[in-house]
C-alpha positions in Angstrom: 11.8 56.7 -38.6 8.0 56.1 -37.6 7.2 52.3 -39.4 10.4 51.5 -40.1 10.9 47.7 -38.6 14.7 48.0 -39.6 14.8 50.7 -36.9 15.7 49.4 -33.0 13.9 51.8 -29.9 17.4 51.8 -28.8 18.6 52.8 -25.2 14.3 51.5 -24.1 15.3 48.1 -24.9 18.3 48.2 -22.2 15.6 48.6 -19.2 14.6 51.3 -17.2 17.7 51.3 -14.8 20.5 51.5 -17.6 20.4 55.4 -16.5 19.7 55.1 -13.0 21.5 56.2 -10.5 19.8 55.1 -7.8 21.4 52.3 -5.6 19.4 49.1 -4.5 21.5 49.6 -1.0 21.6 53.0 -0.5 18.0 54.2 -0.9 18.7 57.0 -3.3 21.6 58.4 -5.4 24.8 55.8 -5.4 27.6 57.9 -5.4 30.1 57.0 -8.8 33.0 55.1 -8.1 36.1 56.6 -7.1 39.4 55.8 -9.2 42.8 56.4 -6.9 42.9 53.3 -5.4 43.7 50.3 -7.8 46.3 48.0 -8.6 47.1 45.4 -11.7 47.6 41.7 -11.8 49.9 40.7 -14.5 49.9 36.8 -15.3 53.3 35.2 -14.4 54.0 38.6 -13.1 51.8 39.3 -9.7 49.9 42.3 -8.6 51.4 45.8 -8.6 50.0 49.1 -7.6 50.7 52.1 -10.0 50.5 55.9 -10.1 48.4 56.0 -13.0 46.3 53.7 -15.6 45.3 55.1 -19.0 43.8 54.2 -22.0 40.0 52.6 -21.6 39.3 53.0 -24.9 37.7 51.3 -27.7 35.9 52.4 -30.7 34.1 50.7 -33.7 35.2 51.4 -37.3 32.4 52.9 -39.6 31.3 51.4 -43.1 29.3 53.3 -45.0 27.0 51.4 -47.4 24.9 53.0 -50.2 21.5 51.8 -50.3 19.5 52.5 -53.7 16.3 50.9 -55.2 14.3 52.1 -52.2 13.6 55.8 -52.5 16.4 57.0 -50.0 19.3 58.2 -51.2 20.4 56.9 -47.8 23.5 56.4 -46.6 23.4 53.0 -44.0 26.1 52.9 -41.2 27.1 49.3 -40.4 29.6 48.4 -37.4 32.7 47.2 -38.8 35.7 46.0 -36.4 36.7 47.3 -33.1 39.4 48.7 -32.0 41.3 49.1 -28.3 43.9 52.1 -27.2 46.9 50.9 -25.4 47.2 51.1 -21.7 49.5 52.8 -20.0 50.6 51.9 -17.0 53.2 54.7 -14.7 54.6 54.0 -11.4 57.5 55.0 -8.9 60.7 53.3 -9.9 61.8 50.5 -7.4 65.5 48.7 -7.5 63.2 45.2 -8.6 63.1 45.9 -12.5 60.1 43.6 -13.0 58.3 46.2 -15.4 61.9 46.8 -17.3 62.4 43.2 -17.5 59.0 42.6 -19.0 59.3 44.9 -21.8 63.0 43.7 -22.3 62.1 39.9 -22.6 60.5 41.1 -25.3 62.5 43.0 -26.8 65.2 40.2 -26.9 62.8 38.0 -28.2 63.1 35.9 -25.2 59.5 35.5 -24.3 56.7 37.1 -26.7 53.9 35.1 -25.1 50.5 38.1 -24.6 49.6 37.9 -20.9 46.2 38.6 -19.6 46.4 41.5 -17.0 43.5 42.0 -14.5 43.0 46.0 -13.1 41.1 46.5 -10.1 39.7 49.5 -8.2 38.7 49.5 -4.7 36.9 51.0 -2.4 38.8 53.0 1.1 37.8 49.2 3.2 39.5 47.2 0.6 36.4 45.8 -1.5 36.7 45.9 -4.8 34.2 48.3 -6.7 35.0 47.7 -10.2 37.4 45.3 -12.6 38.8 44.9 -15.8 40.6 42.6 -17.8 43.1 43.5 -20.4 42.8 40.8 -22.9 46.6 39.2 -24.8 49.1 42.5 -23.6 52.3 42.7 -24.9 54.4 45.5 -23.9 54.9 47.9 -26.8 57.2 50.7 -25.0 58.9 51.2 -21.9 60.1 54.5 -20.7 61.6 56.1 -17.5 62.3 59.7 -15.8 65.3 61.6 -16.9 68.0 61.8 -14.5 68.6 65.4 -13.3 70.9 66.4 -10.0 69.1 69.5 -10.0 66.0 67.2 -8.8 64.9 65.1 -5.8 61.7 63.8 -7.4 60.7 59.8 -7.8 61.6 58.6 -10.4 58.8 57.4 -13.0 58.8 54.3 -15.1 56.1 54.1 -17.7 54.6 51.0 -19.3 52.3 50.6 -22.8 50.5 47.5 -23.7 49.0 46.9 -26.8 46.2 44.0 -26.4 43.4 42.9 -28.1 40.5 44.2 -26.2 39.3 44.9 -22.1 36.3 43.6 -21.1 34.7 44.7 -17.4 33.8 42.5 -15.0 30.0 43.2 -14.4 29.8 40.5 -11.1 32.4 42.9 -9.2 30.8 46.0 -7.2 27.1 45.0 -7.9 
């Protein structure tokens, strides 16, 4: 809306680069970052590599307000609280149960303390491209491969954490 001063410019404030794809190294495009080689550090439980990592998600709840007096039968939109999806986390089964034994501690009530986890992706030399951290997890379900004789494939654990929120860490790849 032209005048109004409640009204931002929006994506222009970010800077001109926000869309860029250009790389300050490479001269031109930067290629995107590549996601099959990562692993997760789980405090108090060290750094595992997994088959898969899903669930970057988070969202912001909608209020609607009704604004009258002015004119507009408007309808403002204010950001109300955020919400995160759960990670899930699926690997090869090994005889060390450390991913079993995490979701069973809490499932005996034996230790219900969140843990920070720390997901990194690298590049093919080793140097890591991009990071997150996965704020206050808890495990909320465990899950493994059926058991078939008819079948010589891995067996598959799987992992979900509920937490309170993932923030990326900006300093990492740039």
């Amino acid at each position: 809306m032209p005048g109004d001063s409640n009204a931002t410019t929006g994506i222009q404030e970010l800077g001109s680069e926000v869309l860029s794809t250009r790389g300050p190294i490479t001269n031109g495009l930067a290629a995107p970052i590549r996601g099959f080689r990562f692993t997760a550090e789980f405090e108090g439980l060290g750094t595992s590599s997994f088959k898969e990592v899903q669930g970057f998600s988070s969202s912001v709840e909608e209020s609607n307000y009704r604004e009258g007096g002015f004119g507009y039968l408007t309808v403002r939109k204010l950001p109300g609280l955020v919400s995160y999806g759960d990670i899930t986390l699926t690997k090869g089964m090994y005889s060390n149960p450390i991913l079993y034994n995490f979701f069973n501690d809490y499932l005996e009530g034996s230790n219900f303390t969140p843990v920070n986890a720390v997901i990194t992706v690298y590049d093919n030399a080793g140097t890591p491209t991009a990071s997150w951290t996965v704020i206050n997890a808890w495990p909320k379900e465990y899950n493994a491969t059926d058991l078939s004789a008819d079948s010589s494939e891995v067996l598959i654990e799987t992992l979900v954490l509920a937490h309170e929120g993932i923030k990326r860490d900006v300093s990492v790849g740039s």
